[in-house]
C-alpha positions in Angstrom: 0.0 0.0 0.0 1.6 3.4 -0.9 0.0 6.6 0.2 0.6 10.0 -1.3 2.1 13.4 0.7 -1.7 14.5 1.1 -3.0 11.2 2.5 0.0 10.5 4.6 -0.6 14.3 5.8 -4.0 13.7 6.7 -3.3 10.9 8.3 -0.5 11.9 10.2 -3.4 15.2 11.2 -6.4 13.1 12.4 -4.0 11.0 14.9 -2.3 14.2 16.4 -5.9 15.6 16.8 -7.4 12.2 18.5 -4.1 12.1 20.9 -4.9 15.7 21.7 -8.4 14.6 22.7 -7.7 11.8 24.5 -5.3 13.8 26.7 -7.5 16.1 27.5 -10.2 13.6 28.2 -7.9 12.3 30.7 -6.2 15.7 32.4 -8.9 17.8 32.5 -12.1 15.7 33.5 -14.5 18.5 34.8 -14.0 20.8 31.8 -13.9 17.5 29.8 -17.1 17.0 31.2 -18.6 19.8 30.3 -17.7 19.7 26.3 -18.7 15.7 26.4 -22.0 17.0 27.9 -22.5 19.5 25.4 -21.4 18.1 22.3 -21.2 14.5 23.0 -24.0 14.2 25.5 -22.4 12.2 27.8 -24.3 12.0 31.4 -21.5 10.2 33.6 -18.3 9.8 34.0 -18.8 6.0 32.5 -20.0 7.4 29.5 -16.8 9.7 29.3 -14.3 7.0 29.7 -16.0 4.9 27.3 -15.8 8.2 25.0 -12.1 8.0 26.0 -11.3 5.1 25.4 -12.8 4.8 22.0 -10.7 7.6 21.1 -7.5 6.3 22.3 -8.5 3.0 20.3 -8.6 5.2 17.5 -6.1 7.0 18.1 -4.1 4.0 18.7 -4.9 2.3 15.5 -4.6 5.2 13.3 -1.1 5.2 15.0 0.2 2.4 13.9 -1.3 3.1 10.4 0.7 6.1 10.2 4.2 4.1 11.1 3.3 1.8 8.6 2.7 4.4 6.1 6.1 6.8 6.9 7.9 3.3 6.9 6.4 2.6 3.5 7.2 6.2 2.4 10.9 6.5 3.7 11.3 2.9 2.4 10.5 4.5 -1.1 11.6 8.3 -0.8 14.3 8.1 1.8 17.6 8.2 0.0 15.8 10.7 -2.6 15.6 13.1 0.3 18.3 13.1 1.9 
């Protein structure tokens, strides 16, 4: 599978941005709260970590697609850019 510089940049953008809200999920849990209430309508903090954690499994797997994917493209463009 070979991606191009825009998909490899989009990917590389929706992991950064699903780390960023799985930190916050975790470090901020009131004002988490309060944006999961209002956008996501959670009710509990159960509903939050669940939210959490399907974010981090996300993030996690979109993770490892984007190694895969600079592997692939510094397996092919590497020494071209050096």
């Amino acid at each position: 599978m070979t991606l191009s510089m825009e998909e490899f940049n989009a990917l590389k953008s929706k992991v950064e941005s699903l780390q960023r809200k799985a930190d916050k999920a975790e470090g901020a849990l009131e004002q988490t709260m309060a944006i999961l209430k209002e956008e996501y309508s959670c009710d509990s903090i159960e509903e939050a970590a669940e939210l959490a954690e399907k974010f981090r499994e996300e993030a996690d797997t979109l993770e490892a697609r984007f190694e895969k994917a600079e592997s692939t493209f510094d397996d092919k463009w590497g020494k071209v850019l050096s």
